[in-house]
C-alpha positions as CSV (number, residue, x, y, z in Angstrom):
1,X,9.9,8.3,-48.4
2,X,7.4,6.6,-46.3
3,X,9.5,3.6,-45.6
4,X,12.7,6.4,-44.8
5,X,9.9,7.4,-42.4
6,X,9.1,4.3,-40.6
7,X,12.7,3.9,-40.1
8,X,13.7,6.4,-38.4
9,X,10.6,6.2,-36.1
10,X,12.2,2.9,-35.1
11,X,15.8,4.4,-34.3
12,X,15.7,5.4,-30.5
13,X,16.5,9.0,-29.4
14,X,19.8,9.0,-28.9
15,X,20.6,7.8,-32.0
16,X,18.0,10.4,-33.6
17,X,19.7,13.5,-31.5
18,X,23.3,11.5,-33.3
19,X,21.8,11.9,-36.4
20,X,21.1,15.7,-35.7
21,X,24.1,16.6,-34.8
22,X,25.8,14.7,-38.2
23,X,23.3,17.1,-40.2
24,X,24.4,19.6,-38.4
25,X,27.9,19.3,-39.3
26,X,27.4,18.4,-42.8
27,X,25.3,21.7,-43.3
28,X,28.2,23.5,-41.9
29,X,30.5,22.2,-44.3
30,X,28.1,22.6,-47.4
31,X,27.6,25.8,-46.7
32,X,31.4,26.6,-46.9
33,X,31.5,24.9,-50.3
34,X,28.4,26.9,-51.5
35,X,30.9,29.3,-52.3
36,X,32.5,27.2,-54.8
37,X,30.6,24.7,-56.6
38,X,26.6,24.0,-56.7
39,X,25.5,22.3,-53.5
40,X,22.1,24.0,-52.9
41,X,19.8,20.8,-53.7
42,X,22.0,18.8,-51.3
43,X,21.6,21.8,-48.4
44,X,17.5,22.0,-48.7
45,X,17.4,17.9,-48.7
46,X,19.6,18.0,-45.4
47,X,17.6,20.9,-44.1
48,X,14.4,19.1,-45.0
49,X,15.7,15.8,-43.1
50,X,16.5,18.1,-40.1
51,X,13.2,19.4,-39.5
52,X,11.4,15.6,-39.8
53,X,14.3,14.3,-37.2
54,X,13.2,17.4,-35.1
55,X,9.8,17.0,-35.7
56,X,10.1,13.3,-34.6
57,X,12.1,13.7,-31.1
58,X,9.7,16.8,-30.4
59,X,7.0,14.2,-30.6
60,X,8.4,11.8,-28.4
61,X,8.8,14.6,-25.7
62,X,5.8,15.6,-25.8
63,X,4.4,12.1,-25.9
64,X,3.0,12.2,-29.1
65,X,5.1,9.5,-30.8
66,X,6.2,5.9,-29.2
């Protein structure tokens, strides 16, 4: 986990706020198959990896993080 970590501190901010906005659309679509087969583990691990990106670019904003 920690070297996930120190990667995506090294990925600028436009390709963190990318990154968002692929979770984003893959939460959408798991939640849709929720319905029909067993993707809760796979919805809390992209919700998990949500709040670290957001955590991250928050941050940066705040001038926190490099």
């Amino acid at each position: 986990m920690k070297a996930k970590l120190d990667q995506v501190r090294q990925q600028s901010s436009e390709e963190l706020v990318k990154r968002i906005a692929e979770i984003k659309e893959s939460l959408f679509r798991l939640n849709f198959k929720k319905a029909l087969t067993d993707t809760v583990k796979r919805i809390r691990v992209e919700k998990k990896e949500l709040a670290r990106l957001k955590t991250l670019l928050r941050g940066r904003a705040l001038g926190l993080e490099k």
